[in-house]
N, C-alpha and C positions, 0 to 999 in steps of 0.2 A: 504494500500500500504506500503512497505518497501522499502527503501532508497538501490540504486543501487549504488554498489562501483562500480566505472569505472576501468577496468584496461586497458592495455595495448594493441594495436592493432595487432594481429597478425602478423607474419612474413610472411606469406602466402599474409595475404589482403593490407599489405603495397607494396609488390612488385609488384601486380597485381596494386595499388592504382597508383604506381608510373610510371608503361609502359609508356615508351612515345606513346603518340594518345590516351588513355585511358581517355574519359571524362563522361563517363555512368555508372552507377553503375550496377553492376552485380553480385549477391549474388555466397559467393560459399562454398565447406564445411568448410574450416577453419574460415573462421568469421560467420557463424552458431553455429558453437561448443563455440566461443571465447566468443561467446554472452549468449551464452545457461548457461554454465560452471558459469562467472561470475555472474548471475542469479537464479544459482541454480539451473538450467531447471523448473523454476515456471516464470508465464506470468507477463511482466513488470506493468503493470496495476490492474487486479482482481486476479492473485498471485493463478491462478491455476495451476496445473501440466501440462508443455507444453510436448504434445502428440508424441510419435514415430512413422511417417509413417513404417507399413508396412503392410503385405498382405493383411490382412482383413482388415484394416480401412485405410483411404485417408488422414484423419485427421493430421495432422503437424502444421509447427511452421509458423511465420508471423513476418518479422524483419521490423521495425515501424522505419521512419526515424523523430524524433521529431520535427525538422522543414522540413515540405512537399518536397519532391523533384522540383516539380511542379513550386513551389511559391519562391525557393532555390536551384538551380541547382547546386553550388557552393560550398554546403554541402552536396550534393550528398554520395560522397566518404568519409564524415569524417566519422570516426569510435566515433568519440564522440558525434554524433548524432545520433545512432542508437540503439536502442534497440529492443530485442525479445517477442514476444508476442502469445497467446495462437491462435486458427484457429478462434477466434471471434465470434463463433454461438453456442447458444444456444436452442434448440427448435425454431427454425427460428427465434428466437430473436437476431439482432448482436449487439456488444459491443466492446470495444478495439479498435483495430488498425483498424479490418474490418470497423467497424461504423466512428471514427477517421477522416479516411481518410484524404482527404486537409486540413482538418478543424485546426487552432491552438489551441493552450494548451499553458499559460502562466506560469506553471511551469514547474519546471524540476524534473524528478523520481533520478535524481542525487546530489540534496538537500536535507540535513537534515531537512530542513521548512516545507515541503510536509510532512513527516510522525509525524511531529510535532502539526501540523494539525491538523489531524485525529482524526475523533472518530467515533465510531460501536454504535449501539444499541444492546444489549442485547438479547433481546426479539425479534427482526425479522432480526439482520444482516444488520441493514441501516447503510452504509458508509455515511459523511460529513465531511468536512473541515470549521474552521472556519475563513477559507478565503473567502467571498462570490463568488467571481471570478472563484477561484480554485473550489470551490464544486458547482456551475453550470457546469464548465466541468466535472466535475466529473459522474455529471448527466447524463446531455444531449451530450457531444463530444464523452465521453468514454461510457456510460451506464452502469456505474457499483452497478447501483441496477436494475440490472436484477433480476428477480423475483429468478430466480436458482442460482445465484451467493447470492442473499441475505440469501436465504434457507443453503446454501453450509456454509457460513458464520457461521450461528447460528448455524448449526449440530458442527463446531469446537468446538464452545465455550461451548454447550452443551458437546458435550466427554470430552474436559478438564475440566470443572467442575466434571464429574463422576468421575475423576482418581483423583483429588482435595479434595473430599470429604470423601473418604477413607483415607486421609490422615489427617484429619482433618483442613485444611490450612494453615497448619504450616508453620514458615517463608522459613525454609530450604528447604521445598520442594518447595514452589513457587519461590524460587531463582533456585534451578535445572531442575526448568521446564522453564523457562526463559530463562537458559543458553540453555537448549537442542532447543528451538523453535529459537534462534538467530542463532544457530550451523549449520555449514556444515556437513552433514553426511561422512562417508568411500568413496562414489561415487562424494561427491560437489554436492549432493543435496540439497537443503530447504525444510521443508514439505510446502508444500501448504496451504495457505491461512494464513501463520506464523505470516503474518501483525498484526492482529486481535488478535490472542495469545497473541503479542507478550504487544500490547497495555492491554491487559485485565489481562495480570497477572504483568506488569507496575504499575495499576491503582492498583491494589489489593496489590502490595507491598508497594505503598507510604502509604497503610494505615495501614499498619503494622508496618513501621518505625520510 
């Protein structure tokens, strides 16, 4: 996971936030984009590429209220509690917000602690925290070792090593590869799954330094 800067709430969702009788939350495009944009259009959670509906696929995004509407009705409407998130299935397996659901989560994706955290395996793409807490949801709330998220995972780590290895690891190139995976692209994209990169050429710089 990476660390979500929070910005600003749209001007669109504040107005619509502030109607007088307005007490329900009702998604619409400008705090979709607002969310998407400050995320990089990658899923707050497993940090895939959040999907474009259009004709041939159904497939879209899922804006995830961190603390449950249900359980929070009060936070309904903040824009500081919500984040975007991928359509949650994976070969009928769900994960993220689909899976989520009511359920809490004792961190926050807007903490530096949470990616602090973290650590991947190598070898199969197993995300943990060494928070015990935090990586039980991590498990079981979010299910972010889905078998294809873990797979999705280690395919990263595998291509950055192949383009790593023609360069022979040189410091300069693992700092430019660093700076490009932390990077917003031309469009305010993230690549996907940048989390992972982002730790693994991290760990490979402290031991170069």
């Amino acid at each position: 996971m990476k660390k979500i800067n929070k910005g600003t709430e749209p001007k669109a969702w504040k107005q619509f936030r502030e109607t007088p009788g307005v007490t329900e939350y009702v998604a619409n495009d400008a705090l979709r984009e607002s969310l998407l944009e400050e995320q990089g259009y990658i899923c707050a959670y497993c940090m895939r590429r959040i999907p474009v509906r259009d004709k041939i696929s159904n497939e879209t995004s899922r804006i995830d209220h961190l603390k449950c509407r249900d359980n929070y009705p009060d936070l309904q409407l903040d824009y500081n509690n919500m984040v975007i998130c991928c359509p949650g299935c994976i070969n009928g397996d769900d994960h993220c917000d689909k899976l989520k659901g009511n359920k809490e989560i004792t961190f926050s994706p807007f903490e530096i602690h949470l990616e602090n955290s973290i650590s991947y395996s190598t070898k199969d793409g197993h995300i943990k925290s060494s928070n015990v807490q935090w990586n039980k949801e991590l498990e079981e709330v979010l299910n972010l070792n889905n078998h294809m998220l873990k797979l999705n995972r280690r395919q990263a780590i595998e291509g950055l090593r192949s383009v790593l290895e023609k360069s022979k690891w040189s410091k300069s190139v693992l700092q430019m590869q660093l700076q490009k995976w932390e990077s917003f692209d031309k469009n305010h994209h993230l690549k996907p799954y940048c989390g992972v990169i982002i730790w693994y050429l991290r760990k490979k710089l402290h031991k170069v330094l």
